[in-house]
Structure formats: structure tokens, C-alpha cells
SEKOL-81457 format. One record per residue (C-alpha): residue number from 1; residue in three letters; y, z, x. Coordinates in nm, 3 decimals, padded with zeros to 5 digits, m for minus. Example, Ala and Ser with C-alpha at 12.3 -4.5 7.8 and 13.67 -1.06 7.14 Angstrom:
SEKOL-81457
<num 1, residuo ala, north m00.450, up 00.780, east 01.230>
<num 2, residuo ser, north m00.106, up 00.714, east 01.367>
END
This chain:
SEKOL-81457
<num 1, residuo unk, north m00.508, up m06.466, east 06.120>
<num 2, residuo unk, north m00.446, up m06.719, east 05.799>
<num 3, residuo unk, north m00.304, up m06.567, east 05.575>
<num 4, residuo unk, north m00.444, up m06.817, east 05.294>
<num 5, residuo unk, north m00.483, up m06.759, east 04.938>
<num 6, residuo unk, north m00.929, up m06.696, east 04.941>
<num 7, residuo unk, north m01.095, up m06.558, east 04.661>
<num 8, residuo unk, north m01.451, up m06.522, east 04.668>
<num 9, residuo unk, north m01.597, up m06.750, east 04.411>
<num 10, residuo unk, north m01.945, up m06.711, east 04.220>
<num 11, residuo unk, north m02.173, up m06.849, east 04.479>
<num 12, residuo unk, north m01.997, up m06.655, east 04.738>
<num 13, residuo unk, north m02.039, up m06.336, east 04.585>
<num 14, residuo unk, north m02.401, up m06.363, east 04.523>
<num 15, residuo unk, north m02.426, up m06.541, east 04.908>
<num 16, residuo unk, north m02.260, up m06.226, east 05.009>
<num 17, residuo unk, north m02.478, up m05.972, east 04.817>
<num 18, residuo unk, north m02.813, up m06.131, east 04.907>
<num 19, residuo unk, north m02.711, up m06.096, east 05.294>
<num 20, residuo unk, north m02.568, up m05.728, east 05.274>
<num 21, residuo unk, north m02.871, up m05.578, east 05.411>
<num 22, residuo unk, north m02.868, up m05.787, east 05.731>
<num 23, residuo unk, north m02.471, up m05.705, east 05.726>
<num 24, residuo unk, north m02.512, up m05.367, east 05.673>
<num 25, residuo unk, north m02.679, up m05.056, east 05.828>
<num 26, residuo unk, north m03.031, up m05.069, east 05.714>
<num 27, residuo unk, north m03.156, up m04.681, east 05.652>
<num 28, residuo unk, north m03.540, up m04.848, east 05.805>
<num 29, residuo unk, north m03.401, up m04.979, east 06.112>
<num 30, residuo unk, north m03.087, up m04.766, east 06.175>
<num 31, residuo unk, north m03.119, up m04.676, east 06.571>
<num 32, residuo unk, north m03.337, up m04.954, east 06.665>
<num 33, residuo unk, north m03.151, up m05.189, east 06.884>
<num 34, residuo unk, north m03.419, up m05.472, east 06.976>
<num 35, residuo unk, north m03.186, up m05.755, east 07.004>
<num 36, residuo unk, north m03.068, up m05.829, east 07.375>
<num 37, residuo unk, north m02.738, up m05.922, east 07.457>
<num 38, residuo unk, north m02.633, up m06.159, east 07.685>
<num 39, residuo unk, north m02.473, up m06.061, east 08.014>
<num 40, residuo unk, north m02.108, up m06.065, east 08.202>
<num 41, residuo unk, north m02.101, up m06.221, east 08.561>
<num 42, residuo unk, north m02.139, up m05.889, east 08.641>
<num 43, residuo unk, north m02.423, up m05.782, east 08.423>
<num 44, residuo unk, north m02.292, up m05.606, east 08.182>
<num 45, residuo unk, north m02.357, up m05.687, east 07.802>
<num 46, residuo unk, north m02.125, up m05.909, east 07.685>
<num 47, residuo unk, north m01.907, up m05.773, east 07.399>
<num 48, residuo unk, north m01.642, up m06.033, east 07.463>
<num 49, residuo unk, north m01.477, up m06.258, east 07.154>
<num 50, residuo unk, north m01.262, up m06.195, east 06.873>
<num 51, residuo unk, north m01.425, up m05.937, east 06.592>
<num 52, residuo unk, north m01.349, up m05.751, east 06.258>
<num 53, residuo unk, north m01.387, up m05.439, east 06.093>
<num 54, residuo unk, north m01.231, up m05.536, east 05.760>
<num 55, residuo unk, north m01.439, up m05.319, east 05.553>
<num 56, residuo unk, north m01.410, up m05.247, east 05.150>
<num 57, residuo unk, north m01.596, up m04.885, east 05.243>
<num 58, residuo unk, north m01.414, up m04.616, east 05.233>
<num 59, residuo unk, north m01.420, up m04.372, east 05.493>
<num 60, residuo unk, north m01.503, up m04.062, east 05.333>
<num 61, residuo unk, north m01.752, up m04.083, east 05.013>
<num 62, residuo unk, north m01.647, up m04.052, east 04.638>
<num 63, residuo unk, north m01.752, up m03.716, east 04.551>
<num 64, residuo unk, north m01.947, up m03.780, east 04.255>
<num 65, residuo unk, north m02.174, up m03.998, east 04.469>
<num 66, residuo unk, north m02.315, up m03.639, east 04.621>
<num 67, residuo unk, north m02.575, up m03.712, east 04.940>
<num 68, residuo unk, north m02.581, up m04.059, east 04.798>
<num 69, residuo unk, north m02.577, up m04.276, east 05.101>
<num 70, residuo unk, north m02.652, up m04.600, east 05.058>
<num 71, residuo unk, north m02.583, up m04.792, east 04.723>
<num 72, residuo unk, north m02.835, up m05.017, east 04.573>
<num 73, residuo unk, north m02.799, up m05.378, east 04.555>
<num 74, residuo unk, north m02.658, up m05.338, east 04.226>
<num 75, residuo unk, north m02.452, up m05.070, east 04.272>
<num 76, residuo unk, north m02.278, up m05.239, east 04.601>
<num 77, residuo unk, north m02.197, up m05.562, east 04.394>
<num 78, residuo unk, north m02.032, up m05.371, east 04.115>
<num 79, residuo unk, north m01.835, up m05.153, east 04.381>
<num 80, residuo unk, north m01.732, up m05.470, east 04.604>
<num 81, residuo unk, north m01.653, up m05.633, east 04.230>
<num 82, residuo unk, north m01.447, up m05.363, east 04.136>
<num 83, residuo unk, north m01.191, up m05.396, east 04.445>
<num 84, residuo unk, north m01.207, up m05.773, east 04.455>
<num 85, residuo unk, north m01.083, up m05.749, east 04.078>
<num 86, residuo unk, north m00.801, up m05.469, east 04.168>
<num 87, residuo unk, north m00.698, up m05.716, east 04.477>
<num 88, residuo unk, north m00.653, up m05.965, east 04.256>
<num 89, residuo unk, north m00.519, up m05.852, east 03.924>
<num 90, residuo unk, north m00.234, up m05.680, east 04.053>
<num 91, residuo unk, north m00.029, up m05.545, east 03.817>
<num 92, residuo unk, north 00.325, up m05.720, east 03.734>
<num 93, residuo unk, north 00.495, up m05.390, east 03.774>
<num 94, residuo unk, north 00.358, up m05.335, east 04.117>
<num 95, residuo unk, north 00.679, up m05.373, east 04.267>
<num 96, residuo unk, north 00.498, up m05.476, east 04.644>
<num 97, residuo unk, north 00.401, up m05.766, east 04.795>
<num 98, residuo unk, north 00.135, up m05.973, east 04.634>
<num 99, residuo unk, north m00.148, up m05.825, east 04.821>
<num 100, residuo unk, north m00.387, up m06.094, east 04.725>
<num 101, residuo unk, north m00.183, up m06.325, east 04.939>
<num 102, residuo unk, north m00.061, up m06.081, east 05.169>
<num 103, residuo unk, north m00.407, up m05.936, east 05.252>
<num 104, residuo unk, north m00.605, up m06.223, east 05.279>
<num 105, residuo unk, north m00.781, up m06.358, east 05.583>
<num 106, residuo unk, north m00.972, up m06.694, east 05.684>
<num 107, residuo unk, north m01.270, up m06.531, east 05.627>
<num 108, residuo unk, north m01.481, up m06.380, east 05.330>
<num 109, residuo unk, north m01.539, up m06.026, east 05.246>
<num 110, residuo unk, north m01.856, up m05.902, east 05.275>
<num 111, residuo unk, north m02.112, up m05.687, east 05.064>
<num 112, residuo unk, north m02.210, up m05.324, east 05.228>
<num 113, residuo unk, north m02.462, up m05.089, east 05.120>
<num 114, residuo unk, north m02.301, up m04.789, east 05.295>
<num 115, residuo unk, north m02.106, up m04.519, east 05.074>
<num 116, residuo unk, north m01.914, up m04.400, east 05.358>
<num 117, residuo unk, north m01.784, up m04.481, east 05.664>
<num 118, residuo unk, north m01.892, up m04.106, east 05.765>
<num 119, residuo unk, north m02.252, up m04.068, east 05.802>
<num 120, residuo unk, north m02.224, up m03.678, east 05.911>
<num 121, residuo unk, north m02.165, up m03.435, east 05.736>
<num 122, residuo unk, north m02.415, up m03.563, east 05.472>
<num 123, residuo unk, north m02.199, up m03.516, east 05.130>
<num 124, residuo unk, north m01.985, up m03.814, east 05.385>
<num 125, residuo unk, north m01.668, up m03.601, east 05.390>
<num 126, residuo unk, north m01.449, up m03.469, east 05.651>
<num 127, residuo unk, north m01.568, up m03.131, east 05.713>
<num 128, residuo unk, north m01.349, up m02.852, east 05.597>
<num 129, residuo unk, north m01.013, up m02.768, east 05.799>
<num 130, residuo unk, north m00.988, up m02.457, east 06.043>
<num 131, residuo unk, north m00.748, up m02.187, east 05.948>
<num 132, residuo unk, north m00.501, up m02.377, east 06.195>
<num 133, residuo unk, north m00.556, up m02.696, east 06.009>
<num 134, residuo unk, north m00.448, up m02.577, east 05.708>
<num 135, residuo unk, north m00.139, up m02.398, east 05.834>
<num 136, residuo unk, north m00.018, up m02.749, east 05.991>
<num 137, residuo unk, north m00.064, up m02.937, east 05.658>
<num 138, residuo unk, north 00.290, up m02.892, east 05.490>
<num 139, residuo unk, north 00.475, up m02.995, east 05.792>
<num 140, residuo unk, north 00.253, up m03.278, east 05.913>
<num 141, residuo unk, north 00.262, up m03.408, east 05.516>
<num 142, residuo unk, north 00.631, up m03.371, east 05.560>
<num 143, residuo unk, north 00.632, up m03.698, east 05.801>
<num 144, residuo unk, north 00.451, up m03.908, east 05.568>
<num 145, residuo unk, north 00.580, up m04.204, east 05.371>
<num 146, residuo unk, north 00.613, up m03.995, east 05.037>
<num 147, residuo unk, north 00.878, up m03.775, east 05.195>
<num 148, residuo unk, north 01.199, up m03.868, east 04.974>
<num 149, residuo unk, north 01.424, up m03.602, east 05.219>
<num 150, residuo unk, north 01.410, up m03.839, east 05.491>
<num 151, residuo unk, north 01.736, up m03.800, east 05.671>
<num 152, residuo unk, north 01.673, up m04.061, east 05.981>
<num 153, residuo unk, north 01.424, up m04.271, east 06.074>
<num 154, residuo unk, north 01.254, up m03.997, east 06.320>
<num 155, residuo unk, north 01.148, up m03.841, east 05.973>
<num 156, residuo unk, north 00.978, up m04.121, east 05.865>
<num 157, residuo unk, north 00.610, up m04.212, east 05.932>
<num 158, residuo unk, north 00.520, up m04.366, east 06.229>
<num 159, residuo unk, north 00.420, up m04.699, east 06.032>
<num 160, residuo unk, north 00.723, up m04.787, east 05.888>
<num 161, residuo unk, north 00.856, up m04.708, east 06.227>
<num 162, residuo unk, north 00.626, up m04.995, east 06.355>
<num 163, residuo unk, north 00.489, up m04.748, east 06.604>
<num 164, residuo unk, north 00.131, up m04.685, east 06.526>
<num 165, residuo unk, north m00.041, up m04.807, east 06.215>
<num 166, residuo unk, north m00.354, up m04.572, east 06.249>
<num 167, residuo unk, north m00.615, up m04.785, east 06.302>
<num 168, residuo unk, north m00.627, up m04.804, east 06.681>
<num 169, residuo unk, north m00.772, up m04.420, east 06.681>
<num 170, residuo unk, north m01.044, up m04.383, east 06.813>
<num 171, residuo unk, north m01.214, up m04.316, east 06.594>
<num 172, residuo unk, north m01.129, up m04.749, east 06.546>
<num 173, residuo unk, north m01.011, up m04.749, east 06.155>
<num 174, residuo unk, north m01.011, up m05.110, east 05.968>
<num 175, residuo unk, north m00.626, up m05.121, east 05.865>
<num 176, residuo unk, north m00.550, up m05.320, east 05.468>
<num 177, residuo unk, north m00.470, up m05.648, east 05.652>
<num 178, residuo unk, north m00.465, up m05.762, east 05.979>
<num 179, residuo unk, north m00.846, up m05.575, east 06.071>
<num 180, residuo unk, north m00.885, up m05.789, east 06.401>
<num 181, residuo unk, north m00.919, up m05.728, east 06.775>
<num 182, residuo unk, north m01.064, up m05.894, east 07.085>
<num 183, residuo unk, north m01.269, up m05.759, east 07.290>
<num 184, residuo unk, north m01.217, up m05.838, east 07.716>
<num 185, residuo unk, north m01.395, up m05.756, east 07.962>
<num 186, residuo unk, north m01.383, up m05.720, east 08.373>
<num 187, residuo unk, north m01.618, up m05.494, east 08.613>
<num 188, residuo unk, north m01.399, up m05.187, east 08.549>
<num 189, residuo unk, north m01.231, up m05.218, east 08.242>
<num 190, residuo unk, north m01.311, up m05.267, east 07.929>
<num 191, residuo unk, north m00.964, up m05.378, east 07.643>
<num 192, residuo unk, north m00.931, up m05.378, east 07.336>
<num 193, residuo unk, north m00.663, up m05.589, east 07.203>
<num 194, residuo unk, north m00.550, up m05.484, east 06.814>
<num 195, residuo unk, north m00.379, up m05.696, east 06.634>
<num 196, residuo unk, north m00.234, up m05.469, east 06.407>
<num 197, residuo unk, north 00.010, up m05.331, east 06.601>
<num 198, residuo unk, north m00.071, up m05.572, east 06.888>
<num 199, residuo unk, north m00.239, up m05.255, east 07.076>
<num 200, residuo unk, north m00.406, up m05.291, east 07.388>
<num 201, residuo unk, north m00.618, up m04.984, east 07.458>
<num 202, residuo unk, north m00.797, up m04.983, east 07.840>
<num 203, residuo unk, north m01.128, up m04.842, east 07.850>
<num 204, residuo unk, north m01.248, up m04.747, east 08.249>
<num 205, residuo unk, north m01.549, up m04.769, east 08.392>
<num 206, residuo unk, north m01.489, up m04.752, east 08.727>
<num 207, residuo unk, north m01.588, up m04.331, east 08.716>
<num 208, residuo unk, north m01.233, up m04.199, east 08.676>
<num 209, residuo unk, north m01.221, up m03.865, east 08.547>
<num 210, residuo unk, north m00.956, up m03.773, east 08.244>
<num 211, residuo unk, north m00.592, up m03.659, east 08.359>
<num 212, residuo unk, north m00.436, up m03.338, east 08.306>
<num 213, residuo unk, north m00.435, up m03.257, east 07.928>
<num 214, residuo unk, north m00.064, up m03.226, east 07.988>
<num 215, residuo unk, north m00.071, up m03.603, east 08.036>
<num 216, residuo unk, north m00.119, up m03.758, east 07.654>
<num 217, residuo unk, north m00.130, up m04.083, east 07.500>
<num 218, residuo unk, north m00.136, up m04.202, east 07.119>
<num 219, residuo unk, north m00.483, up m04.358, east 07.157>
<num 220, residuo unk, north m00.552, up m04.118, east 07.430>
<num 221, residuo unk, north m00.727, up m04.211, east 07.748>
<num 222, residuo unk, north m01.096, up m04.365, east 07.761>
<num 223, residuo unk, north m01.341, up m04.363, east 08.047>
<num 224, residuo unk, north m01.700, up m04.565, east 07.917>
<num 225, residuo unk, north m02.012, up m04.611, east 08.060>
<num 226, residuo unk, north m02.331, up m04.841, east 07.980>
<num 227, residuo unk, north m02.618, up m04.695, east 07.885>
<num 228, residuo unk, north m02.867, up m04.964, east 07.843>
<num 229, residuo unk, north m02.741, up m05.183, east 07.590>
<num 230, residuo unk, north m02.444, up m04.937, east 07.436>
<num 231, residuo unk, north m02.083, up m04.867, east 07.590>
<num 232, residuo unk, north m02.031, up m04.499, east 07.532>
<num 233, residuo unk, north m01.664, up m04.417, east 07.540>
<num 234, residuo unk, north m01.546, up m04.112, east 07.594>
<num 235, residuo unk, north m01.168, up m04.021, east 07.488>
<num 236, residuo unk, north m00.937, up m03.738, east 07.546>
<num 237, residuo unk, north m00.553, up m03.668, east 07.591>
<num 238, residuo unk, north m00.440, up m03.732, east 07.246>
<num 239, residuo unk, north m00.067, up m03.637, east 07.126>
<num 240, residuo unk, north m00.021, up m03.388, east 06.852>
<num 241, residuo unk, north 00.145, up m03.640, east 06.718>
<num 242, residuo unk, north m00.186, up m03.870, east 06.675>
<num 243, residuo unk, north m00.294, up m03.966, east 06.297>
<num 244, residuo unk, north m00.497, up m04.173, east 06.137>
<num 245, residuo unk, north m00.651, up m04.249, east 05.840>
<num 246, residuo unk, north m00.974, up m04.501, east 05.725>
<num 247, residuo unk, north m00.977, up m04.772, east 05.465>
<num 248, residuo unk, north m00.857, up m04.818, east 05.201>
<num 249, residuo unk, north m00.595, up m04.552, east 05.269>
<num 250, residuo unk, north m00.506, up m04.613, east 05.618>
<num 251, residuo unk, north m00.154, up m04.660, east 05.544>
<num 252, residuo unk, north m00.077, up m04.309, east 05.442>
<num 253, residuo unk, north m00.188, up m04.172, east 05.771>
<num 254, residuo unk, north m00.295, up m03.848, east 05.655>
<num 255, residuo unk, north m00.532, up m03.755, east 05.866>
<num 256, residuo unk, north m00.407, up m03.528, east 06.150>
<num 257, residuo unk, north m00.566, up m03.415, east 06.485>
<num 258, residuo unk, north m00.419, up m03.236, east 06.771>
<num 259, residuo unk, north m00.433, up m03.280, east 07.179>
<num 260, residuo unk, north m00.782, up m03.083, east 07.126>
<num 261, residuo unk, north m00.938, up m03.347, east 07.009>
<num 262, residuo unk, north m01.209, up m03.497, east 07.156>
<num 263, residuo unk, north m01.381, up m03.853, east 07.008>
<num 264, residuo unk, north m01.717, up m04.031, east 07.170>
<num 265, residuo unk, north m01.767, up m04.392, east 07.034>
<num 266, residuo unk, north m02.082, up m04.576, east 07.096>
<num 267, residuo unk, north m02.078, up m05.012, east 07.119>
<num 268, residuo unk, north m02.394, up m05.155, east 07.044>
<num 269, residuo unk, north m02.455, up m05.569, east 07.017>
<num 270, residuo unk, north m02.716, up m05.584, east 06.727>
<num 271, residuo unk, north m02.707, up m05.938, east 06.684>
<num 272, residuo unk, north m02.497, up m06.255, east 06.820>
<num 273, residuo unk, north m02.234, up m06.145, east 06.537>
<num 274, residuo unk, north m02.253, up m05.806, east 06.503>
<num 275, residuo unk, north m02.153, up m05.499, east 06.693>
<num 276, residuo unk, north m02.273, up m05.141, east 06.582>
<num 277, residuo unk, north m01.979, up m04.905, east 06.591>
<num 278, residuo unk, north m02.052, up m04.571, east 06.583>
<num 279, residuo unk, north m01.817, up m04.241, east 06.633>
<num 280, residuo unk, north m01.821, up m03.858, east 06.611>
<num 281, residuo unk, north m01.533, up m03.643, east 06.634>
<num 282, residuo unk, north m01.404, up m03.279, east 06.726>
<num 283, residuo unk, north m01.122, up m03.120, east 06.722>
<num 284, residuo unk, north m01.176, up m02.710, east 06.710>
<num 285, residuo unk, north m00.801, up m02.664, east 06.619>
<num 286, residuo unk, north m00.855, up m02.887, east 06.267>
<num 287, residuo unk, north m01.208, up m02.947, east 06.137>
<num 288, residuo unk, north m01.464, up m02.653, east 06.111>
<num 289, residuo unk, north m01.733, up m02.899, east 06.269>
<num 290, residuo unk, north m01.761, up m03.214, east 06.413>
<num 291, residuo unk, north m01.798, up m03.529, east 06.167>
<num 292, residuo unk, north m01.957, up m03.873, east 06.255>
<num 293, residuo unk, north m01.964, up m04.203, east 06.135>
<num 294, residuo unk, north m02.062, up m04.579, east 06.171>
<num 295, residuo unk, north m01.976, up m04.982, east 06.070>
<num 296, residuo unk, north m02.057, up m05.273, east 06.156>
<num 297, residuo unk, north m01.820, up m05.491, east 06.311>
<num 298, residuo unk, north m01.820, up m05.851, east 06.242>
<num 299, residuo unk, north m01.734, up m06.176, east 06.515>
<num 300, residuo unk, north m01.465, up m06.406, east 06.383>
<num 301, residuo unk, north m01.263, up m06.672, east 06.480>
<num 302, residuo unk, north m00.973, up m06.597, east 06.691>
<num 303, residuo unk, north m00.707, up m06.632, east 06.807>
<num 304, residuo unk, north m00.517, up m06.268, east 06.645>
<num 305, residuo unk, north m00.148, up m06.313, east 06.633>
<num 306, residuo unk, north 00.130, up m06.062, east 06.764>
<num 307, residuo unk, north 00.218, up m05.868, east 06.475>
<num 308, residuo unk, north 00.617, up m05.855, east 06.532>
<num 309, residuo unk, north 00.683, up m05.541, east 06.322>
<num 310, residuo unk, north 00.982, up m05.444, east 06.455>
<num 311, residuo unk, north 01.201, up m05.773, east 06.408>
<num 312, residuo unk, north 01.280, up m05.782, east 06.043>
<num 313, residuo unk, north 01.172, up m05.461, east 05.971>
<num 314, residuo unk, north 01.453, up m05.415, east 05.711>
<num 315, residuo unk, north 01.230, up m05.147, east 05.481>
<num 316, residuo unk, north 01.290, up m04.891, east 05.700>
<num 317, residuo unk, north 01.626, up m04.945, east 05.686>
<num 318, residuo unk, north 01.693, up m05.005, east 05.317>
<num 319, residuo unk, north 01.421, up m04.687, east 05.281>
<num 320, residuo unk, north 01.709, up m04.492, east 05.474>
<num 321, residuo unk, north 01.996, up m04.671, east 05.297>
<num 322, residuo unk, north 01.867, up m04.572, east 04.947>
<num 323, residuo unk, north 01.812, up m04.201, east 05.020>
<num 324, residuo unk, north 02.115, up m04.158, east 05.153>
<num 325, residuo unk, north 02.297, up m04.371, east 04.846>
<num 326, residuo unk, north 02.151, up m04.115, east 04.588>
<num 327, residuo unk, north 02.262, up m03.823, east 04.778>
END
């Protein structure tokens, strides 16, 4: 996408507040679908285009906000303020890119209501980890970005390997920058093209059944139906190696799952801009219960770019360089 300089002026702002509730899920009309999409040659629903999920919500809900799941129209402009003001005032010291640039897009933010990204359980946090969740925490930590003992790059995340940036899931997770995809479609296959990092993830619908579970994939492996107007994808097969992690944190990549876990993600066309995205997840070996959430995702204009990671990706190699300097 452009990555030119926008800030949101006055007008904008208050152009974006008074249309949150139509860009946002509505508490009065949340599960009512009455808008009809149109239809593929084949007569499907037509989910095709170029979309966003660039979000300001966070995925799990600031504790002090309790049960607390919607903000009020007040509330949401002082919270969307409140980031636009840390995106742009930057501190000098911030020795980083300057992410007002760097994270910009072609396109506006917009306003939401919503507290949370998760909708379920209702305090909208991630449920409480399993005995075997726990146990896994020092080691998985151990591969993050804040590990200083990194001895090659295999010890390094798998973002600043330019591998997987998270946000490809599913459960689909709007990355900092670079939250587009493009939706395709054909009779038996549904893709979703990512542009961050330029992931295509197939979707069947032809009736295949899941592989082995000794047969695993990053993303792992979605079969979909329709029901009515809603794509229900169902996705198994994950690595133990999967992670993730929803905005604004996505780059530390600190949520962990294991091949047990099992996602179901529901695509609903609300409007001619707007797709209703909504997810639950469950993975016995991590989270106590399943946990469930929802966004809206918003049409843009395409095209989305490659997002060449690899070629000049001198960080990880000045990362490695460094540590092994002040040994």
C-alpha cells in the first residue's frame, strides 16, 4: 500500500467518530445479517476484492475496563486519540523507524466502539492457560525477540526471520503495518492472499476431509463451507511451532498454541464494504476454555504489494553480529 505521510485532521476525526457505529459491531444488531450479497458465477457470495483489518483495538481488553464491552462515543474518541497522538509524537530517543511514516497507509483509521477484539470470555481476555501451557512458557518465551542469548538465527523469532509475522493465524490478526489481503475466489477454493508476509492461505470447499494430524502447516489446513450467507472455515493441522499475537502487539508473537489446536472462523458480507469476521478457538493443551472473538473488516483499494522481507533483511544479521561482539 502507500506508504504516505496521513494524519487524520479535525474534520476527519469527528467524520470518523460520527460513523463508528455503522463501522463497528453494534450490541442492537450484532447477529443480524439482512444485507444480501451479491453472487460468484457460481453462486456463491461474493467476498472477492482487496480488504483490511487495520484495527486500533486491541485484542484482549485492558483490565480495568472489567465486562466493559463497548466504549461510548466519548470514550472511543479519547482511546482512538490517545494512539493517534502516541503514533505521532514519537519520542526522539525511540531509536526505530519513524512509525508515523512507516505505518501509514492510503487510507484513514477508523473509530471502533469495541474494547476487545475477544468477545468471549466476557472480562475479553484469553482464558487462563492449562497446566501444560504454563510449563511451555519459559521455553517458547525463549524464541522471542527479547532473547539477548541468541546464538544463530534459528534462535531468533520467526519475524525477524521473515518467516511468519503472526497475523495470517487463523485466528486472522491485523499486523502494525501492512493489515491487507485479497480475497479470490473459484468453485472450490477459497485464498486468501496476505500481504504481510505475502501469504497465500487455500481454503477448500470441495468436501475434503483434514489430513493426518501428522501432516502440519503454519496456518494449518482449512476446509469451508457456505451456510447461507457466511463461509464457515474450519482449520486444523497446526505446527507446535504456530504463534501469534493481535494488535497492537502482534510483533512480539507471544501467543503460543500447539498441533491441538483447533480454530472455526465465520465470513459474513454485512454491507458492500464490510465483512464480519468472527473466530473462536481451542486448544485443550494451552487455554482452560475456548475464547472467541470478532472485527470488522474493511474493503480498500488494492493492489497489496509483495512484502520482500528477506532481501535486505540486514537486522537479523547485525541483531546476530552485536550479540556475538559483546560476548
Amino acid at each position: 500500500m502507500n506508504f504516505g505521510l496521513r494524519f487524520a485532521t479535525a474534520t476527519a476525526f469527528v467524520g470518523a467518530l460520527l460513523s463508528a457505529s455503522a463501522q463497528t459491531s453494534d450490541p442492537s444488531t450484532h447477529g443480524t445479517h439482512a444485507w444480501i450479497a451479491a453472487r460468484t458465477a457460481d453462486g456463491q457470495p461474493d467476498l472477492q476484492g482487496h480488504w483490511s483489518n487495520d484495527t486500533y483495538t486491541p485484542l484482549e481488553r485492558a483490565v480495568e475496563l472489567g465486562e466493559q464491552e463497548f466504549y461510548t462515543a466519548d470514550e472511543a474518541a479519547a482511546f482512538f486519540k490517545s494512539r493517534q497522538d502516541d503514533l505521532i509524537g514519537q519520542a526522539e530517543d525511540d531509536i526505530h523507524y519513524d512509525d508515523a511514516i512507516w505505518q501509514a497507509e492510503n487510507y484513514d483509521k477508523v473509530v471502533h466502539l469495541r474494547t476487545s477484539l475477544i468477545d468471549s470470555p466476557s472480562n475479553g481476555r484469553l482464558p487462563p492457560l492449562t497446566a501444560a501451557g504454563e510449563a511451555r512458557l519459559p521455553q517458547q518465551r525463549a524464541t522471542q525477540r527479547a532473547n539477548t542469548a541468541a546464538v544463530g538465527a534459528r534462535s531468533r523469532s520467526l519475524g525477524e526471520r521473515c518467516i511468519s509475522w503472526g497475523n495470517v493465524g487463523p485466528p486472522m490478526m491485523p499486523p502494525t503495518y501492512n493489515a491487507n489481503l485479497q480475497i479470490l475466489q473459484t468453485p472450490g477454493l477459497v485464498v486468501i492472499r496476505h500481504e504481510m508476509m505475502h501469504d497465500a492461505r487455500l481454503i477448500y470447499l470441495d468436501g475434503r476431509a483434514h489430513p493426518s494430524p501428522s501432516v502440519q502447516w503454519m496456518a494449518g489446513h482449512s476446509v469451508g463451507h457456505w451456510e447461507g450467507q457466511t463461509l464457515v472455515v474450519d482449520t486444523t493441522n497446526f505446527t507446535p511451532q504456530t504463534n501469534f499475537r493481535g494488535s497492537p502487539q502482534n510483533t512480539r508473537q507471544d501467543i503460543f498454541a500447539t498441533e491441538r489446536m483447533h480454530v472455526v472462523e465465520r465470513f459474513t458480507a454485512t454491507a458492500a464494504d464490510t465483512i464480519l469476521y468472527e473466530f473462536t478457538v481451542e486448544d485443550p493443551e494451552t487455554w482452560t476454555t475456548p475464547w472467541s472473538g470478532e472485527m470488522e473488516i474493511r474493503r480498500v483499494e488494492g493492489p497489496i504489494y509483495e512484502y520482500a522481507c528477506h532481501e535486505g533483511n540486514y537486522g537479523l544479521a547485525n541483531i546476530l553480529s552485536a550479540i556475538a561482539a559483546e560476548k
